[in-house]
VOPAGU-2260 file (C-alpha; in pm, 1 decimal, decimal comma):
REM VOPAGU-2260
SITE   aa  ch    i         X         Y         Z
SITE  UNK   A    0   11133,1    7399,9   -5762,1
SITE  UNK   A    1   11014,1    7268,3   -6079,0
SITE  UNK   A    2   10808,4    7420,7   -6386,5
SITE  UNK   A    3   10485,3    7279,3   -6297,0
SITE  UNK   A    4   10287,5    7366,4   -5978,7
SITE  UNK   A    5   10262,1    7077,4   -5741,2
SITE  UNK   A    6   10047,9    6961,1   -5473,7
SITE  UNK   A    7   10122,1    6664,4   -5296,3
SITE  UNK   A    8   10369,2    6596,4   -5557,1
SITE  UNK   A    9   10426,1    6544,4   -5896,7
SITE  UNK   A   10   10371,6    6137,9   -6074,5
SITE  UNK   A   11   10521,7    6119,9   -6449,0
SITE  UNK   A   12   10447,5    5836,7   -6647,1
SITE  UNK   A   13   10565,8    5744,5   -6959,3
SITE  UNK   A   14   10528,1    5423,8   -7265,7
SITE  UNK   A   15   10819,6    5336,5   -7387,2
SITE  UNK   A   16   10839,6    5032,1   -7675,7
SITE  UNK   A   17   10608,3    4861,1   -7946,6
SITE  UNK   A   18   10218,4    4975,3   -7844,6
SITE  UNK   A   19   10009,7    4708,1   -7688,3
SITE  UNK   A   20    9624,7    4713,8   -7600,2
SITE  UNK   A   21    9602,5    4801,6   -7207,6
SITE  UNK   A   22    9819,5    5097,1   -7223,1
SITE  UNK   A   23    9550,2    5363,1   -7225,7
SITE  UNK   A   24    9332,3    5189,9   -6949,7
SITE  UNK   A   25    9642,3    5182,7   -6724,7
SITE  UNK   A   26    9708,4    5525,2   -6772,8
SITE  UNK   A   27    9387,5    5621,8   -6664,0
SITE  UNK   A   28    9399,1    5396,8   -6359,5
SITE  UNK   A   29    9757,5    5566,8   -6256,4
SITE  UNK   A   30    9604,0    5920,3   -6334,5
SITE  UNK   A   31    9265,0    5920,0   -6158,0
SITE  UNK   A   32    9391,7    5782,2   -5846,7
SITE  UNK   A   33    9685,1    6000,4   -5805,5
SITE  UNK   A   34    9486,1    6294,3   -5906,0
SITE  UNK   A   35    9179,6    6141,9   -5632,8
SITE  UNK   A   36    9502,4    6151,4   -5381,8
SITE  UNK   A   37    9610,0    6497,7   -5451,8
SITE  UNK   A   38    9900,2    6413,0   -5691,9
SITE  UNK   A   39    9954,5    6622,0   -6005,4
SITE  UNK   A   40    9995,9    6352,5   -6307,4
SITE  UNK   A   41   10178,7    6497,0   -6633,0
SITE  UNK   A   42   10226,6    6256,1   -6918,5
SITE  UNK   A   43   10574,5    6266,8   -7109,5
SITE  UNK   A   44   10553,7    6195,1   -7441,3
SITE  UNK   A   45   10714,8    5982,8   -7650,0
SITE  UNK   A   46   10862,5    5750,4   -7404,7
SITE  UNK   A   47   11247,5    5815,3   -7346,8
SITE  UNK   A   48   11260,7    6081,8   -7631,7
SITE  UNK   A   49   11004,9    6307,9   -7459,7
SITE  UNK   A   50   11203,3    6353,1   -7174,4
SITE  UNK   A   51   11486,2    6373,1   -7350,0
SITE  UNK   A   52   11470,5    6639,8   -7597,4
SITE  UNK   A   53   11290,6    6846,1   -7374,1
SITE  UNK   A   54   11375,6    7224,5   -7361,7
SITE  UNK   A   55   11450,3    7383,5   -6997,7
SITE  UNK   A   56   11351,4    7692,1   -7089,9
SITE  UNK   A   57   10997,2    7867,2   -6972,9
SITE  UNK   A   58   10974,4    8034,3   -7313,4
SITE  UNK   A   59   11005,9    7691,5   -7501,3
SITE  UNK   A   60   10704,7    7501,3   -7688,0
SITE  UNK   A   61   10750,9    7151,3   -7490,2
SITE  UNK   A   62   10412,0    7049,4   -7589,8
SITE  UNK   A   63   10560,8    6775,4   -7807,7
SITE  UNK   A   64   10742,3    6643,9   -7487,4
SITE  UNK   A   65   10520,1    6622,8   -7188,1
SITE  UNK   A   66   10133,9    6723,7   -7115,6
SITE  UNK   A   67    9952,1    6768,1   -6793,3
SITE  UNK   A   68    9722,7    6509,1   -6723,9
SITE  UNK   A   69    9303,1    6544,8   -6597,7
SITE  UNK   A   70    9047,3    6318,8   -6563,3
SITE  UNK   A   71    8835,5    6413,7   -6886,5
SITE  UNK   A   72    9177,9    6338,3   -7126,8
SITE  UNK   A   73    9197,3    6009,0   -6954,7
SITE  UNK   A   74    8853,4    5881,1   -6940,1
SITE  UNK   A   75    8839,4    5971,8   -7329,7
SITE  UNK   A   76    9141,3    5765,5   -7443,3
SITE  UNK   A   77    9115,6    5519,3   -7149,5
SITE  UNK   A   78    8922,2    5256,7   -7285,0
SITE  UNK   A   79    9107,8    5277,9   -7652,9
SITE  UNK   A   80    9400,2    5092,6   -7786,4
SITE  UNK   A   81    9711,2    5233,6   -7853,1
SITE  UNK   A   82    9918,3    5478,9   -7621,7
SITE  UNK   A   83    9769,2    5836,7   -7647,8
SITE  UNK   A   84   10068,4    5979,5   -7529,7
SITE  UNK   A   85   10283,9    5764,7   -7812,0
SITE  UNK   A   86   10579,5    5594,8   -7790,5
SITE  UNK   A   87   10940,4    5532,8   -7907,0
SITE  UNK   A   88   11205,5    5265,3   -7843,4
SITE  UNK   A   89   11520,3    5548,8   -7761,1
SITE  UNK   A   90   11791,0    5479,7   -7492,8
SITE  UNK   A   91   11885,8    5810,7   -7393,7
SITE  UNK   A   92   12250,2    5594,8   -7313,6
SITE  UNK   A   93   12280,5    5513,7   -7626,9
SITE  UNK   A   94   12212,6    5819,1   -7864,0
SITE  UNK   A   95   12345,5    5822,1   -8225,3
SITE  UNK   A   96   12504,3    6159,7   -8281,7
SITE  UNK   A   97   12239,7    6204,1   -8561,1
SITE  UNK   A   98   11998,3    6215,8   -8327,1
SITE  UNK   A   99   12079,3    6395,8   -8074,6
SITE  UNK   A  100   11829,4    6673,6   -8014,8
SITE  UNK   A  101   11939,6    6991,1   -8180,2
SITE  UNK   A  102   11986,9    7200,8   -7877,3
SITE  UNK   A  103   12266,5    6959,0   -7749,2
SITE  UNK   A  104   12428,9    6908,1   -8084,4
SITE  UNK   A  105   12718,4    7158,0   -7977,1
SITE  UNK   A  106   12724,0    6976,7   -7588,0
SITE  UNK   A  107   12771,9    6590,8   -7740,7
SITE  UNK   A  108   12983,6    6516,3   -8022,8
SITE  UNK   A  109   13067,3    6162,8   -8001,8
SITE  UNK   A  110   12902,9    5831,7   -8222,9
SITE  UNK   A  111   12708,4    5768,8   -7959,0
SITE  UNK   A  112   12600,7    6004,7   -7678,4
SITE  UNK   A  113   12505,9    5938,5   -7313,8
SITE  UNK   A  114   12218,4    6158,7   -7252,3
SITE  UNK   A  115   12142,2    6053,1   -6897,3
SITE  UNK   A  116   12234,8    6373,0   -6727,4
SITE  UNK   A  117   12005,6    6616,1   -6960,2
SITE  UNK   A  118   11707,1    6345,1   -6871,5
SITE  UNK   A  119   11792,6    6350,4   -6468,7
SITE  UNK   A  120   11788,4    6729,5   -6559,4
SITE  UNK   A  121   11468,2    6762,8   -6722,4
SITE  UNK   A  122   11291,0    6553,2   -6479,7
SITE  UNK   A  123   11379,0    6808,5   -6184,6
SITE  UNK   A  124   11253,0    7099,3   -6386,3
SITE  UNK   A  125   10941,8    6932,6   -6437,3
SITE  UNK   A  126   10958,6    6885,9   -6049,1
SITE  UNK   A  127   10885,7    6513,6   -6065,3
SITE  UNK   A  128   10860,1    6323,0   -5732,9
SITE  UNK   A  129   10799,3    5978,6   -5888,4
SITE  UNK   A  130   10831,7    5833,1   -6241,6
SITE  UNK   A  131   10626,9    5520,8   -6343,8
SITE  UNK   A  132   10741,8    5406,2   -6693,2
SITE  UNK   A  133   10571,8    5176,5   -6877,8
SITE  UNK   A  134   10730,4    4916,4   -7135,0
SITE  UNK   A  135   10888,1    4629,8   -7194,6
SITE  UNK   A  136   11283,0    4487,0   -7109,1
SITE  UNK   A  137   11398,9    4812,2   -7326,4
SITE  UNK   A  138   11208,0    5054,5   -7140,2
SITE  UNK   A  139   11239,9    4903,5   -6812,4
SITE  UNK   A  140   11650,9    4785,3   -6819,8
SITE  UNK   A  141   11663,8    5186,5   -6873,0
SITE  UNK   A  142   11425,1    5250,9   -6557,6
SITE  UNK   A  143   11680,9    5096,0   -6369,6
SITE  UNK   A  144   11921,2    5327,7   -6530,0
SITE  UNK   A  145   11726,1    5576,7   -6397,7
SITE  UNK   A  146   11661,3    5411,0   -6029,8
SITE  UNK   A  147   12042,7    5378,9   -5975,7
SITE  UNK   A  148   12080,8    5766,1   -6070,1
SITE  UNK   A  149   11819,7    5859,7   -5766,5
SITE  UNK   A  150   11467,9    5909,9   -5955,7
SITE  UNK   A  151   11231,4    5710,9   -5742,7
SITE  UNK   A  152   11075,7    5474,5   -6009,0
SITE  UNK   A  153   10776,4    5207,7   -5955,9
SITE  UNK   A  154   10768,9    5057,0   -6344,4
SITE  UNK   A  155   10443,4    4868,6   -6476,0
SITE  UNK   A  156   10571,4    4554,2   -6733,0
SITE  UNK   A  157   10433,3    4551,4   -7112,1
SITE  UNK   A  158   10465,7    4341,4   -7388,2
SITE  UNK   A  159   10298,3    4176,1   -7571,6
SITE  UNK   A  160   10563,0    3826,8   -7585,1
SITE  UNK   A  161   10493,8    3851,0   -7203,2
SITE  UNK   A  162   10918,8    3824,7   -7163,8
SITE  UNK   A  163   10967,4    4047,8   -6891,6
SITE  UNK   A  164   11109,1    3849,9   -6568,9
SITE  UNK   A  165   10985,3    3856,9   -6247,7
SITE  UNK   A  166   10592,6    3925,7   -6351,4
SITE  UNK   A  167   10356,7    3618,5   -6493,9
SITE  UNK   A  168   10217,9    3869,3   -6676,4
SITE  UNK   A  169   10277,2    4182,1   -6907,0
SITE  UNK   A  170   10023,5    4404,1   -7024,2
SITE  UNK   A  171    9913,5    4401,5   -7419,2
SITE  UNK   A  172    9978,4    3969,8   -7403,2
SITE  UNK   A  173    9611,9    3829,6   -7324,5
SITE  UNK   A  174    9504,6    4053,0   -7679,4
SITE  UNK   A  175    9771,0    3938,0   -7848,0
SITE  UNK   A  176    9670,1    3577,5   -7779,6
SITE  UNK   A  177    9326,6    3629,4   -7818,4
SITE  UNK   A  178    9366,4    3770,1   -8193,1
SITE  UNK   A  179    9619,6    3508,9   -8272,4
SITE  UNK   A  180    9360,1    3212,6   -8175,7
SITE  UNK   A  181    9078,6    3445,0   -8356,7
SITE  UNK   A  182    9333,2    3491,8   -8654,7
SITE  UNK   A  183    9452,2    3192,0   -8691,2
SITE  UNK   A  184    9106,6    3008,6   -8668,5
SITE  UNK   A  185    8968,2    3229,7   -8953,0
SITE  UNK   A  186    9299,5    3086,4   -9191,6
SITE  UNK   A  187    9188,9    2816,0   -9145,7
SITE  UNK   A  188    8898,6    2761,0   -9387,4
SITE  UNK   A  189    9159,7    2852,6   -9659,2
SITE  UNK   A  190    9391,6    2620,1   -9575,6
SITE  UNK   A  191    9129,0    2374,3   -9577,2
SITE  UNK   A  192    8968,2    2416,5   -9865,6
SITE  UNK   A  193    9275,1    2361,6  -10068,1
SITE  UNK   A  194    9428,8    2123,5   -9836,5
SITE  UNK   A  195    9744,2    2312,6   -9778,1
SITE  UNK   A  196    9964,3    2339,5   -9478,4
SITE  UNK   A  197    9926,2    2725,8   -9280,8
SITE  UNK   A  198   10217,1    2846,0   -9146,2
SITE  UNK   A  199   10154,9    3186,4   -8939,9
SITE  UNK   A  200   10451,4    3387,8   -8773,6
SITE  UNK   A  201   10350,8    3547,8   -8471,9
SITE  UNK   A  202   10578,2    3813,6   -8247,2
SITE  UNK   A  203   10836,5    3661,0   -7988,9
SITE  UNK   A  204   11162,8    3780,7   -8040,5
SITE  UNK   A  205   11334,8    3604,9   -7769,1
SITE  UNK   A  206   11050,5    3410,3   -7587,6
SITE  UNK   A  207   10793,7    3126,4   -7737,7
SITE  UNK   A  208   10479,8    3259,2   -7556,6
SITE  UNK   A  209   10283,1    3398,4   -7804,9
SITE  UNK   A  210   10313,3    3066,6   -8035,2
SITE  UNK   A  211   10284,0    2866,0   -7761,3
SITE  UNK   A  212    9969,7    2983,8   -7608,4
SITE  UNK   A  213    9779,3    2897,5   -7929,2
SITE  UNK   A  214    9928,2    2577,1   -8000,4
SITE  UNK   A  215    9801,0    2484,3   -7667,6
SITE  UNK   A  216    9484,5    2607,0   -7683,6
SITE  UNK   A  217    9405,5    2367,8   -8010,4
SITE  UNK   A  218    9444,9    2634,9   -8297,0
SITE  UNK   A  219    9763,8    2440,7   -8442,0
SITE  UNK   A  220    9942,8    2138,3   -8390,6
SITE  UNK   A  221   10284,0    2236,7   -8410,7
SITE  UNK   A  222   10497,2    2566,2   -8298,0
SITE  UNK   A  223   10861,1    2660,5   -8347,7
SITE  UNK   A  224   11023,5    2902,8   -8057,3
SITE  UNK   A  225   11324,3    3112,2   -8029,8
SITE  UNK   A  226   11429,7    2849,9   -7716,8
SITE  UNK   A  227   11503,4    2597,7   -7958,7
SITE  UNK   A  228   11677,3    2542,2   -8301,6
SITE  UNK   A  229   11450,1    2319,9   -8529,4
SITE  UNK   A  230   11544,2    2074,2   -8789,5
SITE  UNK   A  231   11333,4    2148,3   -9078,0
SITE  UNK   A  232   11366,9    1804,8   -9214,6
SITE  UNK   A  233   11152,7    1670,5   -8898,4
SITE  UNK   A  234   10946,7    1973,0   -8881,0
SITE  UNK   A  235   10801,1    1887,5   -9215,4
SITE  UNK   A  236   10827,6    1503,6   -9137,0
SITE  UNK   A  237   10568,4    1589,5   -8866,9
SITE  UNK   A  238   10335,0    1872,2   -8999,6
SITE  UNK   A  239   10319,8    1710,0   -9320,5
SITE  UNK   A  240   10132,8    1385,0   -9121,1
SITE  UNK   A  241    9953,5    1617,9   -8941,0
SITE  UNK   A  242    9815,3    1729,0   -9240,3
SITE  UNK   A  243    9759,9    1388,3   -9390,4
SITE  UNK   A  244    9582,1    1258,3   -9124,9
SITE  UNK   A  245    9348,4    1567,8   -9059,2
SITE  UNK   A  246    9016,6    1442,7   -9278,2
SITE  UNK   A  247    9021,8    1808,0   -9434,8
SITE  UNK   A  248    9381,3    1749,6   -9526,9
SITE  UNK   A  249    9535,3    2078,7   -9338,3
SITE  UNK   A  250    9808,8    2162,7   -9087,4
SITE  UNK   A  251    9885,4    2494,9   -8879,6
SITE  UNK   A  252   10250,1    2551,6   -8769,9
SITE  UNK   A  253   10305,7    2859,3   -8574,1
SITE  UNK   A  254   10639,2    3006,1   -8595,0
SITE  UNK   A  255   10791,7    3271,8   -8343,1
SITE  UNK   A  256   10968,6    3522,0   -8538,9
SITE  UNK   A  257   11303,0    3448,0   -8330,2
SITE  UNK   A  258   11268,6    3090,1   -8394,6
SITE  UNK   A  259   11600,4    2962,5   -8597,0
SITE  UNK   A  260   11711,4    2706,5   -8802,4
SITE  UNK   A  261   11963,3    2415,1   -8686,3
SITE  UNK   A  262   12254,8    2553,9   -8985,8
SITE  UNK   A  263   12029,4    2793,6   -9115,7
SITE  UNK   A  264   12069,9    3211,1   -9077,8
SITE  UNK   A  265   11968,0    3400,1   -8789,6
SITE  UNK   A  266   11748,5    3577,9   -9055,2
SITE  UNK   A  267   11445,2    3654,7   -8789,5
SITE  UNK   A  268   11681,7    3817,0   -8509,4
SITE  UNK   A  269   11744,9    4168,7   -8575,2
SITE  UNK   A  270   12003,1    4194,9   -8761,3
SITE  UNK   A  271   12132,2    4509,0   -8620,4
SITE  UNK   A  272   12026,2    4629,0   -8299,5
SITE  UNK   A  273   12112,1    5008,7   -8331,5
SITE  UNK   A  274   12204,2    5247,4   -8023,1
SITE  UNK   A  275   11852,8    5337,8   -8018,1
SITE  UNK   A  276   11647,6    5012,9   -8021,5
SITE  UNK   A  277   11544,3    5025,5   -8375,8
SITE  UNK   A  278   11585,7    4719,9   -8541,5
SITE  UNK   A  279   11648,1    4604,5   -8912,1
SITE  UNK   A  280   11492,7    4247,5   -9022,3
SITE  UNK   A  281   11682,1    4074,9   -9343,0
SITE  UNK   A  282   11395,1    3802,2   -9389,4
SITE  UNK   A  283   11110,3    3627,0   -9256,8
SITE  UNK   A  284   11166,2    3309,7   -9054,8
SITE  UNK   A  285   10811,8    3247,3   -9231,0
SITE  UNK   A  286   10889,9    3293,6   -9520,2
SITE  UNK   A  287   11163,4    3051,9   -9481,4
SITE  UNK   A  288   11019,9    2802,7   -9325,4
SITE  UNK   A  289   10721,4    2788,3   -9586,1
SITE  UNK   A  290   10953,3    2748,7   -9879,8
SITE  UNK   A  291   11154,1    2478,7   -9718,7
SITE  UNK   A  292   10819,9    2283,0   -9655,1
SITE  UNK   A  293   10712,2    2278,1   -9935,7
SITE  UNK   A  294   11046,2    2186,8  -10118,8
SITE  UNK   A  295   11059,9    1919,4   -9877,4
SITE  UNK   A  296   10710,6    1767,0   -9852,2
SITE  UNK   A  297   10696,1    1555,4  -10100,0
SITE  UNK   A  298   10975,1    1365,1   -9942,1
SITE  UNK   A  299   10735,4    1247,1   -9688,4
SITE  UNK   A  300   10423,4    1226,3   -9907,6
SITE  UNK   A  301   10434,5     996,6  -10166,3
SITE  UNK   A  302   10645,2    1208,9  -10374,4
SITE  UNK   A  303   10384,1    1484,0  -10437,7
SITE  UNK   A  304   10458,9    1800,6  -10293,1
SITE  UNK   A  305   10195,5    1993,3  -10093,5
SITE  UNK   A  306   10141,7    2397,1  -10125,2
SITE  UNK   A  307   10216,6    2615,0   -9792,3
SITE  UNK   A  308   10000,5    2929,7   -9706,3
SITE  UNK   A  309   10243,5    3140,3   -9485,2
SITE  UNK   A  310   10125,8    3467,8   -9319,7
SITE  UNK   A  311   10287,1    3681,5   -9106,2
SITE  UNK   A  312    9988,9    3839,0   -8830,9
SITE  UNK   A  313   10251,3    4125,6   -8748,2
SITE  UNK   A  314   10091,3    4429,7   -8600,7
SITE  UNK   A  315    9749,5    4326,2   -8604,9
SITE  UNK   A  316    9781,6    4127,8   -8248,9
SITE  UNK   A  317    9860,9    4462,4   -8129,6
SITE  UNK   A  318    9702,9    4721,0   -8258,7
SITE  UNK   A  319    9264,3    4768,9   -8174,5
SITE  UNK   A  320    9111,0    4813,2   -7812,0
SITE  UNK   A  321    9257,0    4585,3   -7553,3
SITE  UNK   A  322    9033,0    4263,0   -7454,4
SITE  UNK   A  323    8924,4    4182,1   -7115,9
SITE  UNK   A  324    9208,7    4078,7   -6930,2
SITE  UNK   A  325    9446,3    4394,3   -7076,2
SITE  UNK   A  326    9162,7    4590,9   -6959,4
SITE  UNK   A  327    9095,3    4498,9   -6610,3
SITE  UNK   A  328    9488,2    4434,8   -6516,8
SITE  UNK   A  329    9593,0    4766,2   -6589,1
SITE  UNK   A  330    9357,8    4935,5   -6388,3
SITE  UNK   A  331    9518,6    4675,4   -6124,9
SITE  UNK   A  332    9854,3    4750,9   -6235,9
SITE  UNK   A  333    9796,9    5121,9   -6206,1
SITE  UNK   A  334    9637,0    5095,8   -5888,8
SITE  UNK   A  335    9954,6    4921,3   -5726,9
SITE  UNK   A  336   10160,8    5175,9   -5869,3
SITE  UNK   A  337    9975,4    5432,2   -5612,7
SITE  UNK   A  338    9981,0    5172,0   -5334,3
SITE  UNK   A  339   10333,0    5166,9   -5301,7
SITE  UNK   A  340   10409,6    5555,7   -5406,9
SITE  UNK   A  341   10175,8    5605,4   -5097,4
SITE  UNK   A  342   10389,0    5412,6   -4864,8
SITE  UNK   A  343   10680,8    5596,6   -4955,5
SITE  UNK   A  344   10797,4    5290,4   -5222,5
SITE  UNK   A  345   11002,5    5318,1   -5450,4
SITE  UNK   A  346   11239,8    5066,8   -5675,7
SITE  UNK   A  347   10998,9    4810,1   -5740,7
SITE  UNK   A  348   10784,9    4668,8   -6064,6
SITE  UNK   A  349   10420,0    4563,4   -6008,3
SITE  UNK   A  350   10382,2    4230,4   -6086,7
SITE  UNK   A  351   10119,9    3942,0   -6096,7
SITE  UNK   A  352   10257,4    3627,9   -5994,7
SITE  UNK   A  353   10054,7    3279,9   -5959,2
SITE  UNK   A  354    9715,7    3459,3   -5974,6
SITE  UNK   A  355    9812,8    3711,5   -5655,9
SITE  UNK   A  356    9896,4    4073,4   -5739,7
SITE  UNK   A  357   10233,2    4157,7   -5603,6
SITE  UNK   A  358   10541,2    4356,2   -5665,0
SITE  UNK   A  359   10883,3    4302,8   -5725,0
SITE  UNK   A  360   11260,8    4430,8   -5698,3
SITE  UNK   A  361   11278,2    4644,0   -6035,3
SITE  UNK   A  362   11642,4    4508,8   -6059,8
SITE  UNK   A  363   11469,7    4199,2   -6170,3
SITE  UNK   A  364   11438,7    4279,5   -6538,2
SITE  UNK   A  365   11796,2    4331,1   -6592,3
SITE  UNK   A  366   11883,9    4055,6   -6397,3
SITE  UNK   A  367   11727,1    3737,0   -6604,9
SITE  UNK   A  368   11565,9    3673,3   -6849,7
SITE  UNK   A  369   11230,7    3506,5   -6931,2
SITE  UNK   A  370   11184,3    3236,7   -7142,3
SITE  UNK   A  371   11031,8    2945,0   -7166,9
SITE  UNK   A  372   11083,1    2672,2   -6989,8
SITE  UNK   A  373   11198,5    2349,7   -7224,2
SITE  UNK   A  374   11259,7    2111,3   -7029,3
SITE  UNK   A  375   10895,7    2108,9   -6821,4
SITE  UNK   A  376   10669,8    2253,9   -7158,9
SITE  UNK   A  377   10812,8    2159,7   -7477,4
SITE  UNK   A  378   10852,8    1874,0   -7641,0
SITE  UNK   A  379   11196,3    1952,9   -7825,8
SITE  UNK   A  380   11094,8    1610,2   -8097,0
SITE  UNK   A  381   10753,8    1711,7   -8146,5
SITE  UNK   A  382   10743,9    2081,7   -8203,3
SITE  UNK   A  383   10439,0    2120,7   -7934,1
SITE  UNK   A  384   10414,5    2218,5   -7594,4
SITE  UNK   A  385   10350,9    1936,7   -7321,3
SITE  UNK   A  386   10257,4    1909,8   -6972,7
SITE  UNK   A  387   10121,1    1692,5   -6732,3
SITE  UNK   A  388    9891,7    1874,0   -6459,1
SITE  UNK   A  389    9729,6    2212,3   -6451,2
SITE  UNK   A  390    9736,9    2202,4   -6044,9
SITE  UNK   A  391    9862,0    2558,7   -5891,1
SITE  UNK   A  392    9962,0    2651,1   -6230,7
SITE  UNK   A  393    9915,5    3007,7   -6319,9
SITE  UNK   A  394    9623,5    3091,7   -6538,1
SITE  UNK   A  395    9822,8    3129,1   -6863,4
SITE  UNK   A  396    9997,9    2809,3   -6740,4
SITE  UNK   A  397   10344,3    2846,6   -6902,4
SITE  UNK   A  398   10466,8    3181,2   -6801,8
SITE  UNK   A  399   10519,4    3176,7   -6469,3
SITE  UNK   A  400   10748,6    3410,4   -6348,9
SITE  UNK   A  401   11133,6    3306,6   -6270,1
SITE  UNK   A  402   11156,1    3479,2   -5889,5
């Protein structure tokens, strides 16, 4: 029997990753209805590391590691941004020995620790019956983990880049677009007025979405993705006669910040992925590929250089209160989650997949990976995305799921 008093049972849930708008209002929709069915909801903080460094013992201040969850804590944070119960990017399978909680230090010695047995542990002294985590590839390749140990796990896909297979959509990407078209729209009244070329770096470590949307919604002409090495030369070639032929004499090139160079560095990659997700950036693909433009542009203008404005948009596509969609498909999400914990369900990942609600193997993320398709959207001469027909196309067109 576990720490906490149950009644039907006990539902965990849990962020794990970068924050996204739509975590909060998913949250709620997972807590009310499991509390409406007689479920006890606790919250464990933190993500991974919650669970992990959390203390089996009665007398211990776990506070910092999991909370009980009621309807007035939700229905305060639920319509807010963020992730009110935080979040980290730790693999308890991959712990530095550094950080290793202290109560274990004596119990695992080596570089890097396997934790997975204190965390299957921890989650039957809390007495949990079902564990819904919420995140992203990262959080969810460790779900499976998890699954494959016994813990009965439906998992809810986030992220903003909208990467995570088997799902059309992920929670946080709708806001992400939204403030990147918003964003990128208000640049450009600088870069018109002094007839410069904007170059904006969006997130999208391993997937074009997030600089694709945009481009295809009008806000620039050209985008470079992680899917395909660019040759700067024809890059600026083609954004420099974008710019030239515009009447206000501007150009916008979005640039993923995975996108590389053909014999350039891998500079926007991490560098070093460490043991526990946290990764180190040596340079700006941005920054890069401003400097190069503007070396090169005068090449193909007469001879006369033209001045780049390069921003990087960073955290501001994900930080703030979540728009419409990351609002309403939570709840959805959420709402799934309970469906199939109801029927006894267990293994799966909620999913939306060509405008139908649905749910999939949770295997899936670890499986394959999603990226986007070349071949069918981009046009690999061009730097833009292409397409033919919008007919039984999901609604954000190029991120239809692989399965």
């Amino acid at each position: 029997m576990g720490e906490l008093n149950r009644k039907r049972g006990t539902i965990a849930i849990l962020t794990g990753g970068g924050d996204v708008p739509g975590l909060n209002p998913a949250i709620r929709a997972i807590t009310l209805r499991a509390i409406d069915e007689g479920f006890q909801v606790i919250g464990l903080r933190r993500g991974w590391l919650g669970i992990m460094e959390l203390i089996r013992d009665k007398n211990a201040d776990n506070s910092n590691n999991y909370m009980v969850l009621t309807e007035e804590i939700v229905n305060k944070a639920g319509r807010t941004g963020g992730s009110f119960l935080h979040t980290s990017r730790t693999r308890p399978s991959h712990v530095p020995k550094d950080l290793v909680p202290v109560h274990l230090q004596s119990k695992y010695t080596k570089d890097v620790n396997d934790l997975t047995s204190e965390v299957l542990k921890n989650l039957d002294y809390l007495g949990i019956d079902y564990l819904i985590p919420i995140g992203g590839d990262e959080t969810l390749s460790y779900a499976v983990r998890m699954y494959q140990e016994g813990v009965k796990v439906i998992a809810i896909p986030k992220t903003m880049d909208n990467d995570v297979a088997g799902t059309d959509y992920c929670i946080g990407f709708s806001t992400c677009i939204t403030r990147t078209i918003s964003m990128v729209n208000t640049l450009r009244t600088t870069a018109g007025s002094h007839e410069r070329i904007l170059v904006v770096e969006v997130f999208g470590r391993y997937a074009g979405f997030t600089a694709m949307l945009p481009t295809l919604a009008g806000v620039a002409s050209r985008c470079l993705i992680p899917e395909v090495k660019f040759d700067i030369e024809k890059v600026t070639e083609v954004i420099v006669h974008d710019r030239n032929k515009n009447p206000s004499k501007y150009a916008v090139l979005i640039v993923s910040e995975g996108a590389s160079m053909i014999g350039g560095p891998e500079i926007a990659l991490p560098s070093k992925e460490n043991e526990m997700h946290v990764y180190e950036r040596t340079g700006s693909i941005g920054d890069i590929v401003s400097r190069k433009i503007r070396d090169l542009s005068g090449k193909y203008n007469n001879g006369k250089s033209i001045n780049v404005i390069e921003q990087s948009l960073g955290y501001l596509v994900r930080g703030g209160d979540p728009d419409a969609i990351d609002s309403i498909v939570p709840i959805a999400f959420g709402n799934l989650a309970l469906d199939l914990i109801l029927k006894g369900i267990h293994g799966r990942m909620v999913a939306l997949r060509n405008g139908v609600y649905d749910n999939v193997p949770l295997d899936v993320v670890t499986s394959q990976r999603k990226t986007v398709d070349v071949k069918r959207y981009y046009n690999t001469e061009r730097y833009r995305p292409h397409y033919k027909s919008f007919e039984f196309q999901p609604l954000f067109f190029l991120t239809g799921s692989l399965t």
